[in-house]
C-alpha positions, 0 to 999 in steps of 0.5 A, a space after each residue: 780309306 778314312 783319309 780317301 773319304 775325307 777328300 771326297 766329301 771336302 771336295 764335294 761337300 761345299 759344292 752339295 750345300 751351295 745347291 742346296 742353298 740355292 735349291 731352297 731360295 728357287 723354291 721360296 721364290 717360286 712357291 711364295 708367288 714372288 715371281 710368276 709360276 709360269 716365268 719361274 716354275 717350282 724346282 718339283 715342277 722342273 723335276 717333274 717335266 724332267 723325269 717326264 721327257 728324259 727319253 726323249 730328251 736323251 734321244 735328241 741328245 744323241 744328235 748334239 752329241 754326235 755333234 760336239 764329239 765330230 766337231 770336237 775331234 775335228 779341232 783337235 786335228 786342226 788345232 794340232 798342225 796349227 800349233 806345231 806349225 807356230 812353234 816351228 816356223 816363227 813367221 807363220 806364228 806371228 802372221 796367224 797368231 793374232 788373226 786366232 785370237 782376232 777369230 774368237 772376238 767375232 760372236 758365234 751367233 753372228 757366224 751360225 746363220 751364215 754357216 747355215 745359208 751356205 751348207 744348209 740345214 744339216 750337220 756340216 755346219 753345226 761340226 764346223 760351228 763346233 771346230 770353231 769354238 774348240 780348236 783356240 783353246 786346244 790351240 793355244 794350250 799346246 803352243 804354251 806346251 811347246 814354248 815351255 820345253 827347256 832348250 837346253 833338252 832340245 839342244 841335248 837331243 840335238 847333240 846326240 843326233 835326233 831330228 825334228 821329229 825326234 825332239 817333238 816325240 820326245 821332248 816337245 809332245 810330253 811337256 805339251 800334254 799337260 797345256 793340251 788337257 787343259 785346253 781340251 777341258 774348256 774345248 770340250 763345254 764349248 764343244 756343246 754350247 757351240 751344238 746348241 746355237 747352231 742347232 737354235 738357227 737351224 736343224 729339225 733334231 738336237 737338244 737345241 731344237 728342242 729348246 726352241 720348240 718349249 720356248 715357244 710353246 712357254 713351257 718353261 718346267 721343260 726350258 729348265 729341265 732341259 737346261 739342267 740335262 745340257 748341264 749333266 750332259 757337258 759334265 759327262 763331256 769334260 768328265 770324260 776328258 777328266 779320265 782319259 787325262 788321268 789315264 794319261 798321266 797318272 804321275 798328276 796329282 789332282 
């Protein structure tokens, strides 16, 4: 028991005293007027306005949520038959693959207005925006899990009569695992950040909305107490992805 808090609090411990470190040169800046309250409010001003607007904050989060979730599981799907399609044929791998990575340079904030011009101001381009900013590292995190495998196990099975769904099953999919959560835990913070900038070009709900209509209106307590609730937002995302890994695989040491 001893031993098992002992990780806890070293693992958490420096994490807590950099916030605060942080948390205390904000409040000096701010209370000792070194940059203009109304550009950069007090931390209590902040918590305040949070605290207010947490229920709605939190009903316009159910929007983002739904979102970044459809969007989510949409490029997982799609990033699935791509990988194992690049790891099968070996003409489809070099043909599409620098394509994907040609895909990722382009800004998402060039592609969101398009997006919005041609399926209009409702959820579908804010999924599609989600499936493009996830599937490439889901992607590539289960390709790197296919090329992995021994060949020596895959030739093995061979032997012994299995086919290609076979070696996959059983050979392929588990040494894919471990890339794929990988892949997942960064799809999963890009899967809200892509919500977010679909919604700030267009949409009448979401937490982006939301953070159009206070910058405008320079509320700026409500700017950062809906950008701290965004944060805790897309850590109970990857939180989530944290378990279902564990459940996964509960030989990992973490």
């Amino acid at each position: 028991m001893t031993k098992k808090f002992r990780s806890i609090t070293g693992n958490f411990l420096p994490t807590a005293l950099a916030l605060a470190v942080i948390v205390l040169i904000w409040f000096a800046v701010s209370e000792g007027e070194i940059v203009p309250a109304f550009m950069l409010p007090s931390p209590g001003a902040v918590l305040s306005a949070f605290v207010n607007n947490f229920s709605y904050m939190a009903k316009e989060a159910v929007f983002t949520l739904q979102e970044a979730v459809y969007g989510l599981a949409a490029g997982i799907v799609i990033a699935f038959v791509i990988a194992t399609l690049m790891d099968k044929f070996e003409f489809i791998f070099k043909a599409f693959y620098p394509l994907l990575v040609i895909s990722q340079t382009i800004p998402t904030i060039a592609i969101a207005p398009l997006l919005v011009l041609w399926m209009g101001y409702g959820m579908a381009p804010r999924i599609t925006l989600v499936i493009i900013t996830t599937f490439f590292p889901v992607a590539i995190g289960l390709l790197d899990g296919y090329k992995s495998v021994d060949e020596d196990s895959v030739n093995l099975l061979r032997s012994m009569g299995a086919g290609r769904v076979g070696i996959y099953r059983h050979v392929k999919l588990p040494s894919a695992v471990p890339g794929f959560f990988s892949g997942l835990r960064i799809a999963s913070s890009y899967a809200v950040v892509g919500a977010l900038i679909a919604e700030w070009l267009g949409g009448n709900n979401g937490l982006g909305v939301y953070m159009t209509r206070v910058k405008k209106a320079y509320s700026f307590d409500k700017m950062f107490a809906v950008i701290v609730f965004i944060c805790l937002v897309s850590l109970l995302l990857m939180g989530l992805v944290r378990l279902i890994e564990k459940l996964s695989m509960p030989y990992k040491k973490t």
